[in-house]
C-alpha positions as CSV (number, residue, x, y, z in Angstrom):
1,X,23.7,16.3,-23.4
2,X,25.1,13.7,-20.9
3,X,23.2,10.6,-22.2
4,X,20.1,9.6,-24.9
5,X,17.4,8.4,-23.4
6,X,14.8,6.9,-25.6
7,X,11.9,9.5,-26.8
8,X,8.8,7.3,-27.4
9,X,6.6,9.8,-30.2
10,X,3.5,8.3,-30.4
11,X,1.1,9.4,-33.6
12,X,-2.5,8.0,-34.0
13,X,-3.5,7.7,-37.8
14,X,-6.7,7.9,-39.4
15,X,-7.0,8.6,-43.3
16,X,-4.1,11.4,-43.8
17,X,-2.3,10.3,-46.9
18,X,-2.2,13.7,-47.7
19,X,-0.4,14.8,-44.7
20,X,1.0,11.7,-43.3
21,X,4.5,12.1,-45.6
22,X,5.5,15.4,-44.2
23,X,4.5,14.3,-40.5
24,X,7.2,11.5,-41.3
25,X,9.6,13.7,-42.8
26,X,9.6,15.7,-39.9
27,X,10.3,12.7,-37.8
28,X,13.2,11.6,-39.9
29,X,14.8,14.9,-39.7
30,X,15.1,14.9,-36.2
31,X,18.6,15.6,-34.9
32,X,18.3,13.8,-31.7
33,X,17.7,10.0,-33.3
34,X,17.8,7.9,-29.9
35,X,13.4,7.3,-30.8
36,X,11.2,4.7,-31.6
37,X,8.2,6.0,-33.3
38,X,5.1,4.3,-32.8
39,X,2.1,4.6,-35.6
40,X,-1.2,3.4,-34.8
41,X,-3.3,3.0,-37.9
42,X,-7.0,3.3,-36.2
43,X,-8.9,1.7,-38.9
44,X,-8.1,3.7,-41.7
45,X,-9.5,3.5,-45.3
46,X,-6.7,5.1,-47.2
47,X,-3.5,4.5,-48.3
48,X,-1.7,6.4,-45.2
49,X,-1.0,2.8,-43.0
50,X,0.6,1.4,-46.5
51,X,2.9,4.3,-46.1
52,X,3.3,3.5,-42.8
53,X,4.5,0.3,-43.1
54,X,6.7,1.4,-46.2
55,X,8.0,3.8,-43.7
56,X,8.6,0.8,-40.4
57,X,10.2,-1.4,-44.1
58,X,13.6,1.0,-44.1
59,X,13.5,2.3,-40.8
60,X,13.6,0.3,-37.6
61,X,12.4,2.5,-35.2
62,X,9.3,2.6,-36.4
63,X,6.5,0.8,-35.2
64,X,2.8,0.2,-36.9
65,X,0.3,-0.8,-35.1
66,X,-3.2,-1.6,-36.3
67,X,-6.7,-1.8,-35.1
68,X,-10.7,-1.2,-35.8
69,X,-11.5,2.0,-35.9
70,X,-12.1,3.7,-32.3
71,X,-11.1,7.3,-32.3
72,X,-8.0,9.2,-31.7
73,X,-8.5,8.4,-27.7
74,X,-8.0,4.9,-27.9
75,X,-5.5,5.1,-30.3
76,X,-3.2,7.5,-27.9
77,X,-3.9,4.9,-25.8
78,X,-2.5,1.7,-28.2
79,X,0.3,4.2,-28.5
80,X,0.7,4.6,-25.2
81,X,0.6,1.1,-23.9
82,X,3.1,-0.1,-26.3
83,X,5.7,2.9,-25.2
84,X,9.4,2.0,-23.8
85,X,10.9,5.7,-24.0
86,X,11.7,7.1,-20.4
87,X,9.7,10.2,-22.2
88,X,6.7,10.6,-24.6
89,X,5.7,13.0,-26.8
90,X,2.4,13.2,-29.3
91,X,2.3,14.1,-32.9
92,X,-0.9,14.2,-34.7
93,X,-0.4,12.4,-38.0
94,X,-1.0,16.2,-40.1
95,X,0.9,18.0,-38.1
96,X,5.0,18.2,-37.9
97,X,8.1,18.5,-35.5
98,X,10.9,21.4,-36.5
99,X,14.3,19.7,-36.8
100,X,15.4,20.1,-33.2
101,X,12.1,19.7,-31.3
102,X,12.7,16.4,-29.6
103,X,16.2,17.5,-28.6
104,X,15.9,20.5,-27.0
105,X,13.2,19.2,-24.9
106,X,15.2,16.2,-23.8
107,X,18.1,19.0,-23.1
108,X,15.8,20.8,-21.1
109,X,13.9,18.3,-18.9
110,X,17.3,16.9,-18.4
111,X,18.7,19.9,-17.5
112,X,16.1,21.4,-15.0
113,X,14.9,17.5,-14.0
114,X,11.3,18.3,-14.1
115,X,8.3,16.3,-15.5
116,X,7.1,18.0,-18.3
117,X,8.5,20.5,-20.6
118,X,6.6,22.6,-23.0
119,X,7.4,24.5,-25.8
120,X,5.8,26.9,-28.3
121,X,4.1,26.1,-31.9
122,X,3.6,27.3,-35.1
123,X,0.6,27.8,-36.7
124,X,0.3,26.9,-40.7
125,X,-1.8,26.5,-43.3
126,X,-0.8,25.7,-46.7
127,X,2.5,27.6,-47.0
128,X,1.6,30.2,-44.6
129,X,3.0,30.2,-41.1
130,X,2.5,32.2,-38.0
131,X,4.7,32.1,-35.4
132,X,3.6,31.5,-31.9
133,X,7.5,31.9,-30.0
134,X,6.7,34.6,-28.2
135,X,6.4,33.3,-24.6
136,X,4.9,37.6,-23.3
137,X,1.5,36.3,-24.7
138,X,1.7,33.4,-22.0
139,X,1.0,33.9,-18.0
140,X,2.9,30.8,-17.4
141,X,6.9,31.5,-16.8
142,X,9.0,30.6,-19.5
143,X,12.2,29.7,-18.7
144,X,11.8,29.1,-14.7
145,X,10.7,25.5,-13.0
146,X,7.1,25.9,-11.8
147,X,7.2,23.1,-8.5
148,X,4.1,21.4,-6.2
149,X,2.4,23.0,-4.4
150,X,2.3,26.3,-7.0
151,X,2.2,24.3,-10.0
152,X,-1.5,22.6,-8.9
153,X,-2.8,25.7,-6.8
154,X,-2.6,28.2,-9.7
155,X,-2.2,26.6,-12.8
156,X,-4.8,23.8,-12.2
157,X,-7.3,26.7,-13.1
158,X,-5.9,26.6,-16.9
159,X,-8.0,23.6,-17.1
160,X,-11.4,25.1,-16.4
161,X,-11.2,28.4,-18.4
162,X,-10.1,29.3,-22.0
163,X,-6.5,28.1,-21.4
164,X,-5.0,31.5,-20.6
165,X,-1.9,30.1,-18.8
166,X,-0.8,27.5,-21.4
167,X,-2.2,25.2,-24.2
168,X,-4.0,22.2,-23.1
169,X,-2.8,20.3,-26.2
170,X,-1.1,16.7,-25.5
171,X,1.3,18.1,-28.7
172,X,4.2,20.2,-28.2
173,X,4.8,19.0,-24.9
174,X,7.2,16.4,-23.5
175,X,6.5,14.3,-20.8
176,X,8.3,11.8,-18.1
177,X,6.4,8.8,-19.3
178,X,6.5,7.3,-15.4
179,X,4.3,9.9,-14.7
180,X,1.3,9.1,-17.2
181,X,2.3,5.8,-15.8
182,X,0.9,7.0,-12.2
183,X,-2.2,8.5,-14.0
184,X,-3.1,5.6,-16.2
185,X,-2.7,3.6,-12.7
186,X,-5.0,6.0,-10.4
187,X,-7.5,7.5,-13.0
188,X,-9.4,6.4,-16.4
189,X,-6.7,8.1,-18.8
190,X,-7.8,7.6,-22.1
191,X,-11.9,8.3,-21.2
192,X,-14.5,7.1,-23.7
193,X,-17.0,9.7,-23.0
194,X,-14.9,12.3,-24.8
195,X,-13.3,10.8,-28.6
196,X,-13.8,13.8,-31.2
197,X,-12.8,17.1,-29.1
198,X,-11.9,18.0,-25.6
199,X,-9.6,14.6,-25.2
200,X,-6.4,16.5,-25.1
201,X,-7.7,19.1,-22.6
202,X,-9.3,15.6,-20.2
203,X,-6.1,13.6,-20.4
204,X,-3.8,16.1,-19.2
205,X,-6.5,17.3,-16.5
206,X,-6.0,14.1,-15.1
207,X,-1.8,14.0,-15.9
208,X,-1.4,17.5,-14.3
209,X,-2.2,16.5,-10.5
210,X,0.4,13.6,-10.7
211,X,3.7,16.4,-11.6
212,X,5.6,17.3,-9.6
213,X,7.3,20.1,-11.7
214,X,6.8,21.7,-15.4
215,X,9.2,24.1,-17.4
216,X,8.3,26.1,-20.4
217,X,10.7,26.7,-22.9
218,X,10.4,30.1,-25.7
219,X,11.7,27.5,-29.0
220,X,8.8,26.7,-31.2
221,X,8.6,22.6,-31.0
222,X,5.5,22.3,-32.9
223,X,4.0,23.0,-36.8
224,X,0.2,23.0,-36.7
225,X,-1.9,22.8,-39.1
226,X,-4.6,25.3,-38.7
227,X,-8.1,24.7,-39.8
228,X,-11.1,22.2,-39.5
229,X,-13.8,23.5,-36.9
230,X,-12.5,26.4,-36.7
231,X,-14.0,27.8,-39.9
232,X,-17.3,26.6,-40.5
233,X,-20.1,24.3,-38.3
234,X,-18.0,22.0,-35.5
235,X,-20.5,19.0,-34.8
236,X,-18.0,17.6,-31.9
237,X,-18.7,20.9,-30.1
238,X,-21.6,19.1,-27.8
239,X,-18.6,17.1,-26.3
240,X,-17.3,20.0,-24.7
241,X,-20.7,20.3,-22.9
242,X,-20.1,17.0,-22.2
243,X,-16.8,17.2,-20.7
244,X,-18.2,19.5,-17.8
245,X,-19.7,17.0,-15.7
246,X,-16.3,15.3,-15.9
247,X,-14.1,18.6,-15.0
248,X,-17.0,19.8,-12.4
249,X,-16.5,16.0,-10.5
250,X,-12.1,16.7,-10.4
251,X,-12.6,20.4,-8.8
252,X,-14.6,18.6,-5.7
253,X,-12.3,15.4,-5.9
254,X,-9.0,18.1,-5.5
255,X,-11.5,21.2,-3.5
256,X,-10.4,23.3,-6.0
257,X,-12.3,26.3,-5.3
258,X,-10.9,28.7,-7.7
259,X,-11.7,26.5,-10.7
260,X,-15.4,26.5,-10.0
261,X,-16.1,30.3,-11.5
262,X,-13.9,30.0,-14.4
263,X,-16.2,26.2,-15.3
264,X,-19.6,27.4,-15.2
265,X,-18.6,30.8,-17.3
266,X,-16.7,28.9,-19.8
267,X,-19.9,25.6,-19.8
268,X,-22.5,29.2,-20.8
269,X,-20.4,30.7,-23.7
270,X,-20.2,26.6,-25.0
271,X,-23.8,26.2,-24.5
272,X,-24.3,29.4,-26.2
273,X,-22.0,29.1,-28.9
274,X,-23.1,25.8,-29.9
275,X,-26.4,27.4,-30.4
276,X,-25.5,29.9,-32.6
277,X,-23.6,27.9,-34.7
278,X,-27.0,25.3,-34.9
279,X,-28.4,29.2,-36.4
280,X,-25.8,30.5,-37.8
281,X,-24.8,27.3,-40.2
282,X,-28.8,26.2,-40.6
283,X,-28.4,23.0,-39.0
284,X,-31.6,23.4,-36.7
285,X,-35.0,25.8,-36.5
286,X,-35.8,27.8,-33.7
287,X,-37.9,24.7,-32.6
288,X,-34.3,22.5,-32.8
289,X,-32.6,25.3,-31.1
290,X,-35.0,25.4,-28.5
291,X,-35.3,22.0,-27.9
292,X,-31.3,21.4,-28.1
293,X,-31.5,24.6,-24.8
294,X,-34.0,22.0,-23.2
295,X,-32.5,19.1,-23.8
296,X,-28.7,20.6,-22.3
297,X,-30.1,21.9,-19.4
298,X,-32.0,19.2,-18.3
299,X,-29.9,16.5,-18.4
300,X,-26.3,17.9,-17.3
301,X,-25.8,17.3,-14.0
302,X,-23.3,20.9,-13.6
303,X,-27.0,22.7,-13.6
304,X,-27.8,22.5,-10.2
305,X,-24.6,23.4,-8.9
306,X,-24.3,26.1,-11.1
307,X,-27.3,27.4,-10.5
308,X,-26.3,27.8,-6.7
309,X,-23.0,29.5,-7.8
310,X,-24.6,32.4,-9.4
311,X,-27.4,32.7,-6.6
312,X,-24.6,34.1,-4.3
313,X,-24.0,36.7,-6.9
314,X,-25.4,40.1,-6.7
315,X,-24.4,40.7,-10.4
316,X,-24.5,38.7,-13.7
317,X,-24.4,38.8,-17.3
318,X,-27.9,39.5,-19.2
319,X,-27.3,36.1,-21.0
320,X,-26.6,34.3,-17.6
321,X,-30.0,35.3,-16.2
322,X,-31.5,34.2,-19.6
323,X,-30.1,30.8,-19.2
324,X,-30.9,30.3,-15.3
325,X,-34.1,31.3,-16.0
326,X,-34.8,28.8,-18.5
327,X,-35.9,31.5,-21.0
328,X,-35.4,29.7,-24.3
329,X,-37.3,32.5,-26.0
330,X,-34.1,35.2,-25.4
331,X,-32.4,32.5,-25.5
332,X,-32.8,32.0,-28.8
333,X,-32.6,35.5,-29.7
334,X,-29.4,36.0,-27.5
335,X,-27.7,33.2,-29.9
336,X,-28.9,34.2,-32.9
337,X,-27.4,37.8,-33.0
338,X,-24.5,35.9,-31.5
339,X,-23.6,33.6,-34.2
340,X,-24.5,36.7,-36.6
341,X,-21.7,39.0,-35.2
342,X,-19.5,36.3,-35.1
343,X,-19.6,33.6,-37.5
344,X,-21.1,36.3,-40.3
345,X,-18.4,39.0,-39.7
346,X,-16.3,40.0,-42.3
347,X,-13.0,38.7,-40.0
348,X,-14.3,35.3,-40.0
349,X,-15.6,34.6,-43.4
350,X,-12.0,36.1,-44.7
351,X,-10.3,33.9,-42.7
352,X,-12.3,30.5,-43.5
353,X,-12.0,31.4,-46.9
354,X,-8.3,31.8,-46.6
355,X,-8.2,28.7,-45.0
356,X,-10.1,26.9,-47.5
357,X,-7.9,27.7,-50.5
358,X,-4.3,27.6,-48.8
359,X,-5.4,24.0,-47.6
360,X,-6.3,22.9,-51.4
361,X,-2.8,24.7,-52.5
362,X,-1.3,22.6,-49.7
């Protein structure tokens, strides 16, 4: 490595004094130490900014920052702001870095001079890990520099579907911080509409436009902690809904044509799924279902315009129809059998139950 530039990691923390240790330990054990290490305690209740500050007491590159409690958005942003590295990277405060993470990606974007470099992650839970190397279940390239005007005209379309070219997390990732410096500058960044889920997938939506070049390496970077909404009733789901009036306003902002398709198909599965965990979890009747289907499709503004995308088509899904032809009857139905063949198979309740007791052996 011809020189050390500083690596700003930037870790918002919110009641993990569980967790927060081994996100620390991980930090410490880096091999490439040229960091500062900036925590910002967002209000918490517990004793994790104590350890924070224990932590800052013996070593000096780390930096605690406190504030009232806003949400992890804002305090990316606090992060952000107080940043001096030439690049950034995000931990969450219950996740981890393997021992080399920061310094292979400094070798590589030094290397191949590009503006963000991504690497693979882990997946864990308890003491159980699944690796996630393997860059075949990717159709981003690893190992090749992906430049402008290819980078935006295919890839851009990550950001409207189910992430099929790369993860849309701000972790495991890298970046030139003079870039997010352009974004912060031209666009609202760190967005207040969207605080509990979707914010990693809206800030780099708004990042990706300003690269001019991205590299994908195969080395796992990243230990995540699997678990939370992904086995039982996810309340923040809604924002997702919400977040398509945002992503629907970037595709005509860039013309985007390709991304329009991939939107609306991915906004009815969320509007769906939502509904069928409502059912599923007995968090609403059929009248609250109902009224929740009435309520969504009256007020987003993505309606009309989706509504004129699927008139041009001479096929569609059953449950497409259902939905453009405000039949909250099948509807219903439709979401019910839904959440029953998903949230009641046999493959998810093993799972959330595995989750459940790895996480308290944790």
């Amino acid at each position: 490595m011809k020189t050390q530039p500083l690596v700003s990691i930037l870790i918002p923390l919110y009641n993990q004094e569980r967790y927060f240790k081994a996100c620390m330990r991980s930090v410490e054990a880096q091999t490439y130490k040229n960091l500062e290490i900036i925590v910002v305690n967002d209000g918490s209740t517990d004793r994790s900014p104590q350890m924070a500050k224990d932590w800052a007491a013996r070593d000096s590159r780390v930096k605690v920052l406190d504030k009232q409690n806003e949400g992890v958005t804002f305090a990316r942003r606090d992060a952000y702001l107080a940043a001096k590295g030439e690049f950034v990277t995000f931990l969450d405060s219950d996740d981890m870095l393997l021992p080399r993470s920061i310094g292979i990606m400094v070798e590589t974007i030094q290397a191949v001079n590009v503006d963000l470099v991504m690497g693979m992650h882990d997946k864990f839970v308890g003491h159980f890990t699944t690796n996630r190397k393997a860059c075949r279940h990717s159709q981003f390239p690893c190992g090749k520099v992906v430049s402008q005007p290819e980078l935006f005209d295919i890839y851009y379309e990550n950001f409207f579907c189910s992430s099929r070219f790369f993860p849309v997390s701000m972790w495991a990732k890298l970046y030139r911080k003079s870039v997010i410096d352009k974004a912060y500058q031209e666009t609202e960044l760190f967005s207040s509409d969207i605080n509990l889920m979707g914010e990693d997938l809206l800030f780099n939506m708004k990042v990706f436009p300003f690269l001019n070049s991205m590299y994908r390496i195969e080395e796992s970077v990243y230990r995540y902690r699997y678990g939370g909404g992904t086995t039982g009733f996810n309340k923040n789901m809604p924002q997702i809904l919400v977040l398509s009036d945002t992503r629907l306003e970037l595709l005509d902002q860039y013309n985007y044509t390709r991304g329009y398709g991939p939107l609306f198909a991915e906004y009815v599965a969320f509007v769906y799924n939502h509904a069928a965990q409502l059912i599923y979890f007995n968090q609403a009747d059929k009248k609250g279902v109902i009224e929740y289907f009435k309520q969504e499709l009256a007020s987003r503004k993505l309606i009309p315009r989706l509504e004129d995308y699927y008139a041009q088509k001479n096929e569609m899904a059953s449950h497409v129809r259902l939905l453009l032809d405000h039949n909250y009857e099948d509807m219903y139905d439709y979401a019910r059998s839904l959440g029953t063949a998903t949230y009641g198979s046999t493959k998810f309740k093993i799972i959330a139950y595995l989750v459940k007791v790895c996480s308290l052996l944790s």
